[in-house]
C-alpha positions, 0 to 999 in steps of 0.5 A: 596487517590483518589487525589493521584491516580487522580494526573496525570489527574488534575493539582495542580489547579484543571483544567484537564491535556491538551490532550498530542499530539499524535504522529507525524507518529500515525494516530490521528496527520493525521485528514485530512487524507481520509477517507475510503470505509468501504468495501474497508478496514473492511476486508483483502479481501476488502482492496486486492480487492479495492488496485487493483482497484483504480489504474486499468483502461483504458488510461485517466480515472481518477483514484480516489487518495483519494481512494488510500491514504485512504487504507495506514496509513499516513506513509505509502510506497510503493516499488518498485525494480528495477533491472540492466538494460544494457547499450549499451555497455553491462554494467549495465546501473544502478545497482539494487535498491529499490526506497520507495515512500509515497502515494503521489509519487507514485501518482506523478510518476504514475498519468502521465503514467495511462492519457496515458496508459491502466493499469489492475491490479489483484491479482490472489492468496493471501498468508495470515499471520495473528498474533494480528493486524499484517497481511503479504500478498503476492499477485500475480498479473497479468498486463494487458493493456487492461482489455481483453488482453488474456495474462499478460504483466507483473506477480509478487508479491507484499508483504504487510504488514497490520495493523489492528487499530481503527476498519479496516485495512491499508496498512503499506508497499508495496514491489513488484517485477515482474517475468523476465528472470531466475526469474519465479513464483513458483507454490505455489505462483499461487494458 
């Protein structure tokens, strides 16, 4: 009876089963990947606090990009929604859009812009859901040029979704959008 129940681990010959292959998209198929910061990802706030760090800092200084990709699963992405923006004419210059980037682009979309640029980012109010391992955060952020610049350039929200595995949290997705004209951010999402 223990053969019968053993069968799957032990081949006819008597030899172990080979290990089966994890998954192309899982996180054991990605061994190369970085690895992380135990503060930046043992908690929700660490993972909060170390996102907008690694990518604030002055024009030219280099930003730590294995930082960043260790906080996302492999898989990863980040949004980025863009809205209409008028040609000369008046008309749309392109309508609006959602552009999904892995890691990796948006370091190659980025990296040019944070040599020539100072970019402060910080998130001034969490919103936080927590269900098993699952995690939704909406993030209100505020984007300075300089880190004592008395007011944002640029305030929004960037919703992430979380995972909690092997013992620490990752950042499954991020979709962020920016307040604008008509668009303003309520007051629930400030505090």
């Amino acid at each position: 009876m223990a053969a019968l129940c053993c069968g799957a681990a032990v081949s006819q010959t008597g030899a172990p089963a080979p290990e089966p292959k994890p998954l192309p998209s899982s996180i054991a198929s990605h061994p190369e990947w970085p690895k992380a910061k135990k503060a930046d990802v043992d908690s929700i706030d660490g993972l909060m606090a170390a996102l907008y760090d690694v990518i604030s800092g002055p024009a030219g200084k280099a930003r730590d990009w294995d930082r960043f990709r260790s906080l996302f699963l492999p898989d990863g992405r980040l949004g980025v929604v863009r809205h209409a923006q008028p040609a000369a004419d008046g008309k749309p210059a392109h309508p609006d859009d959602v552009v999904f980037l892995t890691p990796q682009d948006y370091i190659d979309r980025d990296a040019p812009f944070f040599q020539n640029n100072g970019f402060f980012e910080r998130g001034i109010a969490n919103r936080i859901e927590e269900f098993g391992n699952l995690v939704s955060v909406w993030s209100t952020y505020e984007s300075r040029h300089t880190a004592d610049d008395p007011k944002p350039f640029v305030r929004g929200i960037n919703s992430l979704q979380m995972v909690k595995a092997q013992g620490r949290y990752w950042v499954a997705s991020i979709i962020w959008d920016d307040e604008r004209s008509g668009v303003t951010l309520p007051e629930k999402y400030l505090k």
